[in-house]
Structure formats: C-alpha cells, structure tokens
N, C-alpha and C positions, 0 to 999 in steps of 0.2 A: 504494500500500500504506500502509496506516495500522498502528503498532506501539500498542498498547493498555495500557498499564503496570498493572502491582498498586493496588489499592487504597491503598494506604500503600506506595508505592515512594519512597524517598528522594531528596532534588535530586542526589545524585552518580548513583546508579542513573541517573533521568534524563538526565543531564547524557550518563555514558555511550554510554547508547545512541543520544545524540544526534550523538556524535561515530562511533560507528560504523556511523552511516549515511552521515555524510558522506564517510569512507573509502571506503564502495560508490559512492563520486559519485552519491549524489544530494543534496537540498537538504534538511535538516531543519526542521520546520518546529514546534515547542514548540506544544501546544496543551492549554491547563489546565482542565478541566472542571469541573464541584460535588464531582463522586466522584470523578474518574478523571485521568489527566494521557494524551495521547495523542499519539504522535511520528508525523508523516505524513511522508511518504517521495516527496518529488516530484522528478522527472528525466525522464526520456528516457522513452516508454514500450517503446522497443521493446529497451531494459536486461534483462539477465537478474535480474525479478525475486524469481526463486526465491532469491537469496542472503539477501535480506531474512527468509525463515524460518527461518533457521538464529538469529536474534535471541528465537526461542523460550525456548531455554534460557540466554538472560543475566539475569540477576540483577534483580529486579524487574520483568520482561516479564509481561503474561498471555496475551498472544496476538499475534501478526501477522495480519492479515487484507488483503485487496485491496476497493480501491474501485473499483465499476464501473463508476459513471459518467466523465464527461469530464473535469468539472468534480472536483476533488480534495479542496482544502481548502474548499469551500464547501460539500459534501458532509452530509446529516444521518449519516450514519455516523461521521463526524470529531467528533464533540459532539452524540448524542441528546437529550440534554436539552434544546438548544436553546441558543441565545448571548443576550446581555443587551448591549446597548452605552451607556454612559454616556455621555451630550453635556450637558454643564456637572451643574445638578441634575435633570434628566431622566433615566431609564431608558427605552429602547425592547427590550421583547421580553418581558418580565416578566407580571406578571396584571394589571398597571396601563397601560391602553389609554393611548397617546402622542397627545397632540396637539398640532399644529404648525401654527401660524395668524399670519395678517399680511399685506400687503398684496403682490400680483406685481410691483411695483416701489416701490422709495424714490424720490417725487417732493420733497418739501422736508422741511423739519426738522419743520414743524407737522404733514404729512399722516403721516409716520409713529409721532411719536407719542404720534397720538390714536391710530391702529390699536394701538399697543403698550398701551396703555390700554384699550381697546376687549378687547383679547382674554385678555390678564390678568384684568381684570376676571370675565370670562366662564370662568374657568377653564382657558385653553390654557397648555399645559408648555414652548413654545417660541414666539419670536418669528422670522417665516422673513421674506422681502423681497429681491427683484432689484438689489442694486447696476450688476451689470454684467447687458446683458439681449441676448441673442440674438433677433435678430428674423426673419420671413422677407422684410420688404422694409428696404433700407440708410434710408430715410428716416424710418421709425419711432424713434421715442422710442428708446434705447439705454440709458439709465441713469445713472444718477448717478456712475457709477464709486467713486473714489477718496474724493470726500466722501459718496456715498450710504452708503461703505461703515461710514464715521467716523458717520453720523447713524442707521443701523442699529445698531450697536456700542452707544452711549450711551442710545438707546431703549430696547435693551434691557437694560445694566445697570441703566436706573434700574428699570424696574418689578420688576425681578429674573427674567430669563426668558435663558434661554441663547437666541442668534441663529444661523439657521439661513441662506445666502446662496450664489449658485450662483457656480462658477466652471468658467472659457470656457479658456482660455490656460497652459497652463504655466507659464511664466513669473511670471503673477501669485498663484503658489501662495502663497508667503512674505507675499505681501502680505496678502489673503483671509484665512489661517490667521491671522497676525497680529490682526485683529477678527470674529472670527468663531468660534463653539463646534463647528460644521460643515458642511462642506462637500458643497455639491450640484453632483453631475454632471446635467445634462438632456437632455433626447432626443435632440437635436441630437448629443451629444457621448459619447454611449451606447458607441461603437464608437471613439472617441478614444483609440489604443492608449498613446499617447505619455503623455499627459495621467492614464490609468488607470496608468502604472507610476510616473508620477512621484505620484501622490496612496498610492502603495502604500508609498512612501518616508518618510510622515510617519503620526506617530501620532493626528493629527486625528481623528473619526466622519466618515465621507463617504457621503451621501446617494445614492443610483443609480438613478437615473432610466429606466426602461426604452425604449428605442426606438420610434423609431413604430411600424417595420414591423420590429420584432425579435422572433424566437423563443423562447419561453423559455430553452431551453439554449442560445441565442446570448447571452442576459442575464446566466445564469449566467456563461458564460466570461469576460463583462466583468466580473462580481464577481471571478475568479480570476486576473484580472489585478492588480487590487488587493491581495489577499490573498496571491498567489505574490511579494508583493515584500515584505513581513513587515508589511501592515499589516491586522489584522484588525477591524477598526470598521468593516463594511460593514454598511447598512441596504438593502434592494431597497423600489421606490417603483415601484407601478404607476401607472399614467397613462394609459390609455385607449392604442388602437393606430389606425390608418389601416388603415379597411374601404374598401367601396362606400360604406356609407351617413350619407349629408350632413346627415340632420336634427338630427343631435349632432355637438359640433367631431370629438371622437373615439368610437369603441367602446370604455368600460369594461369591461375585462375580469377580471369576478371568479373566472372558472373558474381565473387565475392565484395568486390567493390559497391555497386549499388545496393545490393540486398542489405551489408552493412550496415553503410550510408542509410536505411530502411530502419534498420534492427536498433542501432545506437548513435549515440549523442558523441562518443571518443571520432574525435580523426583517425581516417583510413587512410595510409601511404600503400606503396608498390615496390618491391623489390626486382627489379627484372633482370638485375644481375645471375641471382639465383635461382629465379624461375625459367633460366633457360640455359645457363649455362654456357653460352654461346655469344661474343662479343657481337657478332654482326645482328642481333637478334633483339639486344640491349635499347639501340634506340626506337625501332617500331612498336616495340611492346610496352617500353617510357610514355612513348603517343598516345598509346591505344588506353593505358591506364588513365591516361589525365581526362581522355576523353568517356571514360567511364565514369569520371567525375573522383577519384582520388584525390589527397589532400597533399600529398608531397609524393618524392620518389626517393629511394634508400639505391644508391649506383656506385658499384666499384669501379675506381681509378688508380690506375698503374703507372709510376714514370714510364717503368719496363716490364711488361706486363710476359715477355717471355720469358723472363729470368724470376718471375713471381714465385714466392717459396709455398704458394696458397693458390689454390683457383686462378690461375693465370689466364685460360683460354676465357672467361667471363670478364674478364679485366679491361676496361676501354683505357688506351691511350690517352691523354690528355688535350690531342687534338683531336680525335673523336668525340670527346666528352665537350670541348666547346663548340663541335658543330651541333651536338645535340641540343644542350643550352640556347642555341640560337633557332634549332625548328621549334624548341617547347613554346618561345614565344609569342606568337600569331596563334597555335592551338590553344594557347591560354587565355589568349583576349575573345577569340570566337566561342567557347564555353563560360565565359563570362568570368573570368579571373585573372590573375597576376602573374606572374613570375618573379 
C-alpha cells in the first residue's frame, strides 16, 4: 500500500503518518516526489491491510491506494513521474541521455587514463572500469583490485567525470564506496541477496546489473532488495541474457526497456557492450536502445582494445566511441531528449 499525501502537506503531517504506519508494523518508507510526497507501507503481505485506509482521513493524506505488483517501492505507482538519481555531476533518468564509458578493466595507470581522456573528450558523463573483475575461468586477468581502484578514482577526478566500478564482496563495500561515485552490481551477483541489503544500507547510486538468465520481475525484486533497506539510488542496466543463440556473447534485450520504463519509476540504461559482444554491433544497438526510450548507455572503451586483458573484441576504440557520440545526437533530439 502506498499513502499518497496533499499536494502541500507539511513535514509534521508527513512525518505523522509516517509514524503511524509504523505503529500498524509495517516499515515506512519516505518517498519525495516533484509534486507529491508518498509514504509506502511495506511488511508482511498477508497483514491486514485494510487498516492502512483508515489513514484516509489524517491530516494531509489524499489517498491510500495498494500496489499490485510484487515488487513495492520500485513500483511506477510509488513516483509516476519517474526518479532522477544523481552520481557525482551526472543525472541519470532526466531528458539528458546518461552516458557511461571506459574501459572493462583498469590494467595500468597509463591505459586508463588515456581511456579517461579518450571519453571525456568524446562527450561521456561518467568514467566506469573493473577494478575488481569476476571472471568465468580462476586464471583470467582479475583486476587490479585495490590500486586499480586508486588509479580509477584519480582518472577520473582529473578529467572531471564521476567513476563508475563494480563490486563483488561485501565486505569490500566501504572500500569501493570510498573511491568511487557508484556502485555496480553485475550479473554474476544479480541475485547476491546479502550483498543487495548490505548496498541498500549506504547512500551511494548503485548500478544493477540484470542476470543472465533473470526474469524481469526477478530483476525487479533484486532492485527491492536494495530499496526495502532505505537506499533509493537504484539504476536497472540491461545487459543482454543467455539464449540458445551463440552468434552474439548475449541476446540484447530491448523489449526490456519499455516494459520497464512501464513496470518502475528507477532509470533504465543499456549495456550493449555486453549484450553483444561484438565491437561492430556496439553502436547500432546504442541507437536502437535510446530509441527504445533508455535513460543512458553503460559502453566499453579501449585505448587498445587488442591488447585488452578483458573483453577486448567488445571494446570500441576511442575513435569509434566518438563517432558514436556524434550519431547519438540527432537520435536524441528526434525522441525528445539530450545528450
């Protein structure tokens, strides 16, 4: 159930009825809109939530209504307007298309940044890169860890670009968050329940990576893992899924963009690095996302994308990456948005 307050209800009204939801035992969950302020009401579902109407007639209320879906506070009912999440001086969700570029892994001080350089240059709003890198076999490259994370960080305060970097471990939360503007969950770690409450605990922007073989309302519920623990800076990242078919690393799936955009109020980005695998494949399916209506793009850039110790053949050159930059333009203005 979601409590829907007055247009001008005052912070004690809210405050209020914040507390006497908590009295019905459930969790109140403060949610501030453009126009509207909205108390969501999460616990048990099998609670009697007819009590929660009786908030009708409290002082500032407009409405109590019920959410249908599973997923709660991820819900486009909770914030129709849609959510905006700030990562340094980026916005992602807004009319200004997000872009997040840089290379799948931090290999030395020099390769990242020229990449930091390289996509700056080109116009990209964030600098992203693998410190710590889950792989599928233990002998592969793993990352730079601890100084990749330090050599990330300083890349990109210098060009001026907030850093985008995934994290594996719980444990290494404090660290990560410490050099980093936000945090990315990835497929691997999609269903990481532990990991998804403990990133719900910090006010960071955290990145969500969709599963390989995850359904969207199993996606959702991993957002709401995050968000039922008070932290709402969730962004949903599609990334291609694991079909039958092998011609592409993964199947991009952009039917998940709009349905999304449907389902919840978080921004939706595109990974189309990953969802294809294939450098030459990178930019038409950058297009085809934006024109799906996605709210940014998540694109790997290589100075030397052959010599890459990670995902190389998905890796666009840096003069690729600013021809792309330059067709996203005109597809952005004709969908009604920015670049």
């Amino acid at each position: 159930m979601i409590v829907v307050m007055k247009a001008h209800a005052t912070e004690a009204e809210i405050q209020a009825v914040a507390k006497m939801v908590e009295e019905l035992d459930y969790n109140a969950h403060i949610i501030r809109g453009i126009e509207r302020t909205v108390v969501a009401c999460v616990g048990d579902e099998r609670g009697e939530q007819h009590q929660l109407t009786h908030l009708e007639s409290v002082a500032g209320v407009e409405r109590v209504m019920p959410v249908v879906r599973s997923f709660k506070l991820a819900s486009r009912e909770v914030r129709p307007e849609g959510s905006r999440i700030k990562v340094g001086n980026m916005e992602i969700g807004g009319k200004r298309i997000a872009v997040i570029a840089g290379p799948c892994a931090v290999e030395s001080e020099a390769q990242v940044e020229a990449a930091a350089d390289a996509v700056k240059a080109a116009g990209a709003h964030a600098l992203r890169g693998g410190a710590f890198k889950p792989r599928t076999s233990p002998y592969s490259f793993q990352g730079m860890e601890d100084e990749g994370l330090r050599l990330l960080e300083k890349a990109g305060r210098r060009v001026g670009l907030p850093v985008v970097t995934e994290i594996m471990d719980p444990h290494d939360i404090d660290l990560v968050a410490a050099h980093s503007d936000m945090l990315q969950v990835g497929a691997r770690n999609a269903q990481n329940f532990s990991l998804l409450r403990r990133l719900g605990r910090i006010k960071k922007p955290v990145l969500l990576k969709r599963g390989m073989s995850m359904k969207l309302e199993e996606f959702m519920m991993a957002a709401e893992y995050i968000l039922s623990e008070g932290n709402p800076n969730v962004v949903l990242c599609e990334r291609g899924i694991r079909t039958f078919e092998t011609a592409t690393r993964n199947t991009l799936d952009l039917n998940a963009v709009p349905l999304l955009k449907e389902w919840t109020h978080l921004p939706v980005i595109v990974d189309p690095s990953h969802g294809t695998g294939i450098y030459k494949m990178v930019a038409p399916m950058a297009l085809a996302a934006i024109a799906a209506g996605a709210d940014g793009l998540l694109i790997e850039v290589h100075p030397k994308p052959d010599s890459a110790l990670s995902d190389g053949p998905q890796q666009l050159k840096p003069s690729r990456f600013a021809a792309l930059m330059k067709s996203l333009k005109p597809l952005a203005e004709a969908v009604g948005r920015t670049l």
